[in-house]
NUGU-273054 format. One line per 2 residues: number of its first residue (from 1); for each residue x, y, z of C-alpha. Coordinates in nm, 2 decimals. Layout:
BEGIN
NUM> X:Y:Z | ...
This chain:
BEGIN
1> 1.45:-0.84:2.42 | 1.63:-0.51:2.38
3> 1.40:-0.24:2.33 | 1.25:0.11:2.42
5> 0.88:0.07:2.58 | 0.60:0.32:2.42
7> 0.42:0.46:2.79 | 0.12:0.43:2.57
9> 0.05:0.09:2.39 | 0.35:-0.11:2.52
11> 0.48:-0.16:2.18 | 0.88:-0.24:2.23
13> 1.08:-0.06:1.95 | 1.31:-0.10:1.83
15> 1.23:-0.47:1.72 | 1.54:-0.63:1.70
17> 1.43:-1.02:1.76 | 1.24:-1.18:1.50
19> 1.03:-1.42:1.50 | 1.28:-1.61:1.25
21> 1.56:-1.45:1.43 | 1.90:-1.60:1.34
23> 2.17:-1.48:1.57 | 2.50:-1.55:1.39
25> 2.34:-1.43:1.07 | 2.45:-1.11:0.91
27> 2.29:-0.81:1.00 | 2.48:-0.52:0.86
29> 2.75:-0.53:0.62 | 3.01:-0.25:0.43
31> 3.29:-0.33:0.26 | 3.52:-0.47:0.51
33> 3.34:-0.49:0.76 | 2.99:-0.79:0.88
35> 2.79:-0.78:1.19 | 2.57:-1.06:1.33
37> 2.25:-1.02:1.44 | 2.42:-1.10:1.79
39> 2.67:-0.87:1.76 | 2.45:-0.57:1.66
41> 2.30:-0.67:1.97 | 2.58:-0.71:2.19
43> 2.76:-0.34:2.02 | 2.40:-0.16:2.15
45> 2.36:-0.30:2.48 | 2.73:-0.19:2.54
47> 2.63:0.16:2.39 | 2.39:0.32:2.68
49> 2.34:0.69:2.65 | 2.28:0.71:3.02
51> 2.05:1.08:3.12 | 1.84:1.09:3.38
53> 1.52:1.20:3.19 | 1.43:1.13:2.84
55> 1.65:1.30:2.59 | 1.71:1.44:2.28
57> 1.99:1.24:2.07 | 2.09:1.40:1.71
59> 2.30:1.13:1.51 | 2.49:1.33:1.25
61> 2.62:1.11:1.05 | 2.72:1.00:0.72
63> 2.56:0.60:0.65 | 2.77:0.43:0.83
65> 2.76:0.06:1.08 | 2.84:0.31:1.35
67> 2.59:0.54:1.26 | 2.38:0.25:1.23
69> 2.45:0.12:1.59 | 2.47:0.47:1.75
71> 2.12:0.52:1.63 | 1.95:0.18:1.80
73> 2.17:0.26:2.08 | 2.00:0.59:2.16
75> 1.66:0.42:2.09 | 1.68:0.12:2.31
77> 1.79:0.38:2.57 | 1.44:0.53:2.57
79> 1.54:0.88:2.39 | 1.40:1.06:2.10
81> 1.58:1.02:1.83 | 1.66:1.26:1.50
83> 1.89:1.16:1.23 | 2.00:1.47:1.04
85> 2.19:1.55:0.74 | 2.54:1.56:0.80
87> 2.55:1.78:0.52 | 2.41:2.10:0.67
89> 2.62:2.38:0.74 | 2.72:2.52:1.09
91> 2.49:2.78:1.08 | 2.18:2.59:1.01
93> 2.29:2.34:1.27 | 2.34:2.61:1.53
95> 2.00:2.74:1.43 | 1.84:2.40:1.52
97> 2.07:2.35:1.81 | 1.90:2.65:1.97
99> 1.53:2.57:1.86 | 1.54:2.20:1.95
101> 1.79:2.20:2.27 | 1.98:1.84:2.19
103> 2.13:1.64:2.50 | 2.32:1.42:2.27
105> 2.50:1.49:1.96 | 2.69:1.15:1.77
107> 2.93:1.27:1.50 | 3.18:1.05:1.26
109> 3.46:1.01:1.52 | 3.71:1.23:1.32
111> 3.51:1.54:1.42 | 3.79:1.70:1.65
113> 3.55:2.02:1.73 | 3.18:2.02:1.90
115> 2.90:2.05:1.59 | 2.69:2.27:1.71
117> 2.80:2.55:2.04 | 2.80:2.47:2.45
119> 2.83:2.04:2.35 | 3.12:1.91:2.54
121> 3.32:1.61:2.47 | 3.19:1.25:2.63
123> 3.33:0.97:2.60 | 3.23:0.73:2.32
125> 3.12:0.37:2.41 | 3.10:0.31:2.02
127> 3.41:0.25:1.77 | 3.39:0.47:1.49
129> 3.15:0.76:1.64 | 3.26:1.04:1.89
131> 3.01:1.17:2.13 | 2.92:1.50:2.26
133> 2.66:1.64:2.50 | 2.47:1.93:2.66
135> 2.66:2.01:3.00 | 2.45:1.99:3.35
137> 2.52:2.37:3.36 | 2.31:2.44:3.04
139> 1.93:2.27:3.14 | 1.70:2.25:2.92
141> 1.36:2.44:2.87 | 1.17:2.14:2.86
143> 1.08:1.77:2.90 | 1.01:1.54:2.62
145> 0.69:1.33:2.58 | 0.71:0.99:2.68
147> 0.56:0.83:2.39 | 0.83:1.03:2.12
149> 1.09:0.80:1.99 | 1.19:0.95:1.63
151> 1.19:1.26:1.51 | 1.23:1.32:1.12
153> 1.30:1.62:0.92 | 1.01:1.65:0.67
155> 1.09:1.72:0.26 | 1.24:2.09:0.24
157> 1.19:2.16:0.61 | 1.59:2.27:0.67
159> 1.50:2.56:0.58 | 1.20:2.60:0.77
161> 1.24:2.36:1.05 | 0.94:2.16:1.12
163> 0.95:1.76:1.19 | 0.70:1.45:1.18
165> 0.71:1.33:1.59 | 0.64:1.01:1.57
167> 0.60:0.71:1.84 | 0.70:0.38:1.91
169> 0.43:0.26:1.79 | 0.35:0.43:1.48
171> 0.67:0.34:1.34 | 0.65:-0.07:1.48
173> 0.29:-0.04:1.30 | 0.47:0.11:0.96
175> 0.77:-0.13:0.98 | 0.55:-0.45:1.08
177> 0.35:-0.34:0.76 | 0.57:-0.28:0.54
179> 0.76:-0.66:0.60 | 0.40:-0.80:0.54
181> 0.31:-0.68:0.19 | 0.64:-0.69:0.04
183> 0.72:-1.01:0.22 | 1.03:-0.97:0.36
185> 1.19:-1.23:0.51 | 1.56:-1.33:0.71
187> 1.70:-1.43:0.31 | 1.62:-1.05:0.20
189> 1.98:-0.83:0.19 | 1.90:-0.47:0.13
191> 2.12:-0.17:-0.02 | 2.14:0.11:0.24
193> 2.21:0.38:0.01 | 1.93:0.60:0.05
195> 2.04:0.86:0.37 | 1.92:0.72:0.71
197> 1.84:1.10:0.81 | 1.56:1.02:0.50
199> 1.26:0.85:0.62 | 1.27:0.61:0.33
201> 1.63:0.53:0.37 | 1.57:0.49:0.74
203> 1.24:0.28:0.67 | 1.44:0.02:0.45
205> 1.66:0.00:0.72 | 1.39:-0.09:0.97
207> 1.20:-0.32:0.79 | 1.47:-0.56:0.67
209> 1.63:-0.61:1.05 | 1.31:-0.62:1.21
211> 1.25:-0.94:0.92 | 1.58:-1.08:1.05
213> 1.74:-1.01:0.70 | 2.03:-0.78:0.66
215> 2.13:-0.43:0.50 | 2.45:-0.36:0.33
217> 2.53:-0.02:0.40 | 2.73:0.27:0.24
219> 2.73:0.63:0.15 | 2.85:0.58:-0.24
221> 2.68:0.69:-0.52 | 2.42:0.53:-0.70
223> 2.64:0.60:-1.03 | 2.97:0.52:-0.87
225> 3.07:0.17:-1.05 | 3.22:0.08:-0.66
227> 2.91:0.08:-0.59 | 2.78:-0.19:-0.82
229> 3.06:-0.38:-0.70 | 2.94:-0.41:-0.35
231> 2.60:-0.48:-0.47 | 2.75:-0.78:-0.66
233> 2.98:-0.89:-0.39 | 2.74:-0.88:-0.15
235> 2.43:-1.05:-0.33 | 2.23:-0.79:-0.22
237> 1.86:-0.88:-0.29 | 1.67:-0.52:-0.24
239> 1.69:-0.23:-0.45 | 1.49:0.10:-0.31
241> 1.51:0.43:-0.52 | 1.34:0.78:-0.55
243> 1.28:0.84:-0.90 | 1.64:1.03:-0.98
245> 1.76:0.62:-0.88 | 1.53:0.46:-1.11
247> 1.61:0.70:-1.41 | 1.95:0.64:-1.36
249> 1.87:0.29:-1.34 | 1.70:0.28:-1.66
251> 1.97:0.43:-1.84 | 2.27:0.22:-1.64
253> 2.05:-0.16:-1.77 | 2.03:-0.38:-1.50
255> 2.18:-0.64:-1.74 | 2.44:-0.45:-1.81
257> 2.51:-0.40:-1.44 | 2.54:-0.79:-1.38
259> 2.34:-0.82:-1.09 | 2.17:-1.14:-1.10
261> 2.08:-1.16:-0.67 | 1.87:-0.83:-0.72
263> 1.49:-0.98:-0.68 | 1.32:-0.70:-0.50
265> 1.30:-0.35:-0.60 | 1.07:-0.07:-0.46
267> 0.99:0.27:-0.57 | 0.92:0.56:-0.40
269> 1.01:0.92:-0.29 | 0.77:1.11:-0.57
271> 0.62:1.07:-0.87 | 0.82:0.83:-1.17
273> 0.67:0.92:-1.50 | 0.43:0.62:-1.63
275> 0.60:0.57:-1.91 | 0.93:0.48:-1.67
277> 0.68:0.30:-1.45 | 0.63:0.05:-1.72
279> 0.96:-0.02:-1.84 | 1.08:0.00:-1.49
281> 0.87:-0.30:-1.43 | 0.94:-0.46:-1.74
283> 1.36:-0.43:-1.65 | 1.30:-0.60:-1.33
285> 1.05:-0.85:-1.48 | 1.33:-0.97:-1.74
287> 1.58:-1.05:-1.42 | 1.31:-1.22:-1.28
289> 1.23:-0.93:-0.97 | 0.92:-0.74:-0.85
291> 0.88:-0.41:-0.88 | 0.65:-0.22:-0.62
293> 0.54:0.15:-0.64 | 0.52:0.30:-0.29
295> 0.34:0.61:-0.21 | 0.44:0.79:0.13
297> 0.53:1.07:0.35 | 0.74:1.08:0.65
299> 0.46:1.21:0.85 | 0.33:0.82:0.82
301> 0.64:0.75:0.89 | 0.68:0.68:0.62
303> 0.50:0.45:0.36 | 0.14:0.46:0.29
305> 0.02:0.25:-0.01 | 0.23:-0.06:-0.22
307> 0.13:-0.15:-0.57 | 0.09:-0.52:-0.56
309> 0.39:-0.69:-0.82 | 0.28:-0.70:-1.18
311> 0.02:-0.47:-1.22 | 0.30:-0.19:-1.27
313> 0.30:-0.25:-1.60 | -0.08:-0.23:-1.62
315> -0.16:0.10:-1.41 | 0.14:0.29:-1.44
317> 0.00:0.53:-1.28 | -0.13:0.37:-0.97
319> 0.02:0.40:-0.64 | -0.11:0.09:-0.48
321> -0.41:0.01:-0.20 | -0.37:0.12:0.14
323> -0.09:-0.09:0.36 | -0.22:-0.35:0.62
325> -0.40:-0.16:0.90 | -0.46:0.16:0.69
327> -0.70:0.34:0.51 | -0.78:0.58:0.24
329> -1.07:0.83:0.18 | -1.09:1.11:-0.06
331> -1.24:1.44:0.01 | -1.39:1.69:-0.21
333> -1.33:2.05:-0.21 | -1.65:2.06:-0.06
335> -1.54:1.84:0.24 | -1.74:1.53:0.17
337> -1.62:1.16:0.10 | -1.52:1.12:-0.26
339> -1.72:0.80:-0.47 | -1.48:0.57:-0.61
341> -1.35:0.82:-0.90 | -1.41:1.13:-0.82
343> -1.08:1.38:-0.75 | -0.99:1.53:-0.41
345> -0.76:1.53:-0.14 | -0.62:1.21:-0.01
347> -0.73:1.17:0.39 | -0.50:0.87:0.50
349> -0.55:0.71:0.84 | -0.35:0.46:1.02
351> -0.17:0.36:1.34 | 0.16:0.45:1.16
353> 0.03:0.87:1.15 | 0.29:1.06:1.29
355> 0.21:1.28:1.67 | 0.20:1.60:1.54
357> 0.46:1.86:1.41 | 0.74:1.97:1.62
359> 0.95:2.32:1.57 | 1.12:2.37:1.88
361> 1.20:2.24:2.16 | 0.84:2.32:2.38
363> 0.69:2.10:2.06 | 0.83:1.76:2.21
365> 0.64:1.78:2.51 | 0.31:1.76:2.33
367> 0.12:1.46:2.26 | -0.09:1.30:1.99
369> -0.29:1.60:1.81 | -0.39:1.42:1.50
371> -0.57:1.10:1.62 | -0.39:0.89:1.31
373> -0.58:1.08:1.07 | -0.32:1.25:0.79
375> -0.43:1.50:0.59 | -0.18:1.47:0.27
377> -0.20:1.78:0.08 | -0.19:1.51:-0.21
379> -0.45:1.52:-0.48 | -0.60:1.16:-0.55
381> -0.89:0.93:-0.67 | -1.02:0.58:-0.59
383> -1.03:0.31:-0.81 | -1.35:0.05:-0.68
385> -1.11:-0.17:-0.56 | -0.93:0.08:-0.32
387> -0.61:0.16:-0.56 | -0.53:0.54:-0.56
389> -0.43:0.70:-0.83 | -0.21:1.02:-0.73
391> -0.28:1.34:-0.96 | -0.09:1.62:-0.83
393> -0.03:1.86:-0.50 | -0.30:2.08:-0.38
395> -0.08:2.33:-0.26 | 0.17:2.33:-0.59
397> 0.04:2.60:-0.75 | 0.09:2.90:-0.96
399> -0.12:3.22:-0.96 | -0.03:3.38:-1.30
401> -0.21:3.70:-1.48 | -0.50:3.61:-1.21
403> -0.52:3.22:-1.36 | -0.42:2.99:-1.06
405> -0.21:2.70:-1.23 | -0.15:2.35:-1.08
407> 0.20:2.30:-1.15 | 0.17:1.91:-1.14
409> -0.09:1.92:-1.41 | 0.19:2.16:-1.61
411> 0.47:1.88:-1.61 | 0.24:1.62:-1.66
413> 0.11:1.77:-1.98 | 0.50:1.85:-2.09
415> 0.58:1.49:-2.03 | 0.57:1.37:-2.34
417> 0.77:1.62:-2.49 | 1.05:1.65:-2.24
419> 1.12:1.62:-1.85 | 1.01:1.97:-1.67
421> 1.01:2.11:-1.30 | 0.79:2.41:-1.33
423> 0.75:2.71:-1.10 | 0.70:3.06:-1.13
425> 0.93:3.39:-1.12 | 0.70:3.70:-1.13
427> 0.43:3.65:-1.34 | 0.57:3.44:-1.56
429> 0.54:3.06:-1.57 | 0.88:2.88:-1.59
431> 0.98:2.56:-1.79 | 1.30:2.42:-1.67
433> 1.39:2.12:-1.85 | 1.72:1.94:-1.92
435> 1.58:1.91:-2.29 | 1.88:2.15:-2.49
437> 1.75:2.12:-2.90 | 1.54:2.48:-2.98
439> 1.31:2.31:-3.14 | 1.22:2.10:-2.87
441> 1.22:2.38:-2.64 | 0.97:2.58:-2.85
443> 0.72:2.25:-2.91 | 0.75:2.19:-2.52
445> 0.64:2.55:-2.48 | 0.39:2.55:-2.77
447> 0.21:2.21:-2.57 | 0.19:2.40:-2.20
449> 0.06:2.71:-2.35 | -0.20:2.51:-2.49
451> -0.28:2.36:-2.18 | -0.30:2.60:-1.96
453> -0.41:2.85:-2.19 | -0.14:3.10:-2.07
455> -0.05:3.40:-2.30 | 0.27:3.27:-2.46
457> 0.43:3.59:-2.34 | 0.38:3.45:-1.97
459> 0.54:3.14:-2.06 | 0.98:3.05:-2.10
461> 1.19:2.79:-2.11 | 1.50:2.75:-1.96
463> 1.74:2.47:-2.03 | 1.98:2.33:-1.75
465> 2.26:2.04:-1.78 | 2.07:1.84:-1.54
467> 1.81:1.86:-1.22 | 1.99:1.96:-0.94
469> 1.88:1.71:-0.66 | 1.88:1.73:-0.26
471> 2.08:1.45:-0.07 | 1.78:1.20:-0.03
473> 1.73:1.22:-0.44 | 1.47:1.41:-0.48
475> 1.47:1.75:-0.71 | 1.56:2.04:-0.50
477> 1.31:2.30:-0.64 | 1.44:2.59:-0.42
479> 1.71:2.54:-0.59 | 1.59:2.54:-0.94
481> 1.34:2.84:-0.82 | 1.53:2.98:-0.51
């Protein structure tokens, strides 16, 4: 079996050989273009990134099947591994490139110029991709842990870079786990439209090979009707989304969209109001599909918890127990273990818990520091049967006048009046909100003043078109509150 070994457990990722494994079966598909299960195989053992120490490979890519194969490539070669955003600028890139130190660098192959400084030109053993490299003359400072397989950019951390190192064997554990509770099998198809640089995108990906099954892959828009085309085409049978995707989605009808395969649909990526929870649920129940609320982080590389199919529609708010082979605990401010209902922070442990933190380059060399124990910064309660129930960020807050102000608790109380992302300019609390009638605008301000008991003074609104959202979906706060 093709695979990178873990020098600590033995586990062999990536797992490319089910148990069900059909080798002439489709494993990834665009639109011209399908490759068997043999083929992907065949196309990766063709692909070595040969180095004579463990390096660090950087696929910069847009979601591609070369992208695709350039990535397992670089894994069952025994390097660590970081998909990035093909998005960022040359300057952020070059900022990286000097923190991190990358021996490999895979690009689209119509990059004609090196992305980041010093990489020099290799020759590419994969169609579609062009490869560069750190030249012998240019060492680097230091060597890489032999358990580090993946690295992954945490939510926001462009900007500041900091990313979840995780093993082997924490994401075998995750991907293993994940196939098991929402029973994914060699007839499951998914839609690869999430980024593969995003740990969710990159997590369907996983999951559905490792099952034998097959991903359809593309880098359109979730409103571009091409799009919906190749999803009919296709009979994809998988539907992942952050909450932008299933707002959209709600709006778009899946009736409407004629897409009868569709069976399985997960949500993830932050919280989806419960009010969309439920008729999220109750779309997918009408064509016959189950709908699953994930709870994650890429630092667990990166789901956590799956409602079970059903009881969306009757806990709205519920995230779902822990995944198979994890655990959850709540702890008070106080530091002791929560009873089933009482508030804290959610403590997650699991064999999927990322290494540590890495932000340079002398951070890869470092072993486990967190013993698969994950402190989530989440805030969280127990139900007696083990379901949490997520209630907002302990660290997404607002000091205002001297009154510290959870901002979570702020849009959840504006909810019913209208969407809001909430932050805070000066001392004044801001209401951002795609909701343009006055009167609207006044009663959403009206309902947070009551809740918070602000001075009204301390409290605006500000209307905006729509939500400006980062490339994996999610709102882009700095954005909205640079």
């Amino acid at each position: 079996m093709i695979g990178a070994a873990s020098g600590r457990t033995g586990c062999v990722w990536p797992p490319l050989e089910p148990h069900f494994w059909v080798p002439e079966a489709p494993a990834l598909i665009d639109e011209q273009t399908c490759v068997t299960h043999v083929a992907l195989r065949q196309a990766i053992a063709q692909a070595p990134l040969s180095s004579p120490a463990k390096a660090l490979v950087w696929i910069l890519a847009p979601n591609s099947i070369p992208a695709v194969i350039g990535y397992y490539a670089a894994l069952t070669a025994g390097h660590a591994v970081c998909p990035l955003d093909p998005g960022l600028g040359s300057e952020r890139l070059a900022a990286l490139a000097r923190r991190f130190e990358p021996e490999w660098v895979l690009t689209p192959a119509a990059c004609q110029q090196p992305p980041v400084p010093d990489l020099v030109s290799a020759p590419s053993p994969i169609a579609g991709l062009a490869v560069w490299r750190r030249p012998d003359s240019l060492p680097v400072s230091g060597p890489i842990h032999p358990d580090l397989t993946l690295l992954l950019a945490t939510s926001g951390s462009t900007g500041n870079p900091r990313f979840a190192a995780l093993s082997a064997a924490a994401m075998a554990a995750n991907t293993q786990a994940i196939i098991q509770v929402l029973g994914i099998g060699p007839q499951d198809r998914a839609l690869a439209h999430l980024p593969l640089w995003y740990s969710y995108g990159l997590s369907v990906l996983h999951s559905h090979l490792a099952a034998g099954g097959s991903v359809v892959i593309t880098d359109r828009s979730f409103l571009d009707d091409a799009l919906w085309r190749l999803v009919r085409v296709s009979s994809v049978t998988a539907l992942a989304g952050v909450p932008f995707h299933w707002d959209s989605l709600l709006r778009l009808d899946l009736a409407r969209l004629a897409v009868p395969s569709l069976r399985l649909f997960t949500q993830a990526g932050g919280r989806l109001a419960p009010d969309r929870v439920c008729r999220a649920a109750e779309m997918c129940a009408r064509q016959g599909g189950r709908f699953h609320v994930m709870y994650g982080q890429t630092e667990a590389g990166p789901r956590m918890t799956t409602l079970p199919a059903g009881e969306a529609a009757t806990r709205p708010g519920a995230v779902g127990p822990a995944l198979p082979g994890g655990r959850l605990e709540i702890l008070t401010e106080a530091g002791l273990v929560a009873e089933p209902g009482q508030a804290g922070e959610v403590i997650y442990y699991g064999p999927n818990v990322m290494m540590g933190y890495a932000v340079d380059r002398a951070g890869l060399a470092a072993g486990d520091r967190l013993g698969g124990r994950l402190a989530t910064g989440d805030l969280g309660r127990l139900e007696p049967d083990g379901t949490l129930i997520l209630t907002g960020r302990k660290r997404l807050f607002a000091k205002l006048l001297g009154v510290r102000i959870d901002l979570a608790d702020v849009e959840a109380a504006a909810e019913p009046v209208a969407p809001v992302v909430a932050g805070q300019e000066g001392e004044r609390l801001v209401l951002v909100t795609t909701e343009g009638d006055p009167e609207r605008q006044r009663q959403l301000r009206a309902t947070v003043i009551a809740a918070t008991g602000l001075h009204p003074g301390a409290v605006i609104c500000r209307g905006v078109a729509a939500f400006p959202h980062l490339p994996n979906g999610k709102i882009d706060r700095r954005g909205l509150f640079p």
